[in-house]
C-alpha positions in Angstrom: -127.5 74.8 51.3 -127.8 75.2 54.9 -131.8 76.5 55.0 -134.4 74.4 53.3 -135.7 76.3 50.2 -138.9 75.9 50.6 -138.8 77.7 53.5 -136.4 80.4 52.0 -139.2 81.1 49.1 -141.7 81.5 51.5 -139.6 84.2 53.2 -139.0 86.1 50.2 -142.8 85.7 49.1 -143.8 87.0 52.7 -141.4 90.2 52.4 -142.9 90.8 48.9 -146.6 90.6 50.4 -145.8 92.6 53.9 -142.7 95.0 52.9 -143.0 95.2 49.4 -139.7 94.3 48.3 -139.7 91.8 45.1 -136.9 89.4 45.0 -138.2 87.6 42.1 -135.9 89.0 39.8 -132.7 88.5 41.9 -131.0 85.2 42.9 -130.8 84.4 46.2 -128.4 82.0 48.7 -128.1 81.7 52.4 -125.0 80.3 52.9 -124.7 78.8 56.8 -121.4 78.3 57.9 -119.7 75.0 58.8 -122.0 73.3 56.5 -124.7 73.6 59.6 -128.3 73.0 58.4 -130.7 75.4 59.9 -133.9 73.4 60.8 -135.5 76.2 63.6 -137.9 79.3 62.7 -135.7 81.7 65.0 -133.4 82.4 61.9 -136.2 83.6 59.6 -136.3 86.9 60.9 -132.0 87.0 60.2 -132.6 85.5 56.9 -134.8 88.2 55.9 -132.6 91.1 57.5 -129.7 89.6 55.7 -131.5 89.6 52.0 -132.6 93.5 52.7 -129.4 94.1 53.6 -127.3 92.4 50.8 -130.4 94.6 48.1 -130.0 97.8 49.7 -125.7 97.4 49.7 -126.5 98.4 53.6 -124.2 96.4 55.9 -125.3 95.3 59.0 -123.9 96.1 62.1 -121.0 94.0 63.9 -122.5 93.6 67.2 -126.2 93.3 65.5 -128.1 90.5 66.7 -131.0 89.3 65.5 -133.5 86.4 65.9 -137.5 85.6 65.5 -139.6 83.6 63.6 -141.7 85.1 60.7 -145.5 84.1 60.8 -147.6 83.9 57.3 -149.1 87.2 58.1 -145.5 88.6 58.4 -145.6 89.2 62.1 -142.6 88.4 64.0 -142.9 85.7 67.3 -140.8 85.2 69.8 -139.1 82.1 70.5 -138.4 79.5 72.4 -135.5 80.2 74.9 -135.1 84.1 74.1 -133.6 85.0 77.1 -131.5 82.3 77.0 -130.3 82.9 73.4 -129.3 86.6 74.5 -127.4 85.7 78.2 -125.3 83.0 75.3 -124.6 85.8 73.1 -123.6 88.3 75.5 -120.4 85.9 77.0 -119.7 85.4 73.3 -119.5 89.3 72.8 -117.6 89.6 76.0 -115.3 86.5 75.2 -114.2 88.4 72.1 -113.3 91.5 73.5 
């Protein structure tokens, strides 16, 4: 619902060519909270951390975060507005302690 499928399938088809795990056989939702639609490639690299982690029954950690854009060759970029995106999510860590 809240990550185009398109690009979802081309996730999973990139982490079957570059890290050899098949999710062909396996159905597979990202659920996005709030009903938000995810439209930026800084949550591919979460999307794909979530879908190993949900396969391998290998929760994640709390205070894990995680962001980057997956390219076709299955190299992870940067993006935009990193630094930003970390100094934002350390206030929210420290706002919830």
């Amino acid at each position: 619902m809240g990550l185009d499928s398109n690009r979802l399938a081309m996730l999973l088809a990139m982490l079957h060519r570059h890290a050899g795990i098949a999710t062909f056989d396996q159905d597979v939702f990202v659920n996005v909270v709030s009903g938000l639609r995810i439209t930026e490639t800084a949550a591919d690299l979460a999307v794909l951390t979530a879908v190993v982690s949900s396969m391998r029954d290998k929760p994640l950690g709390k205070d894990l975060l995680i962001f980057g854009e997956v390219g076709l060759a299955g190299e992870v970029r940067p993006v935009q507005r990193g630094q930003d995106r970390l100094r934002e999510a350390a206030k929210l860590d420290s706002n919830a302690r």
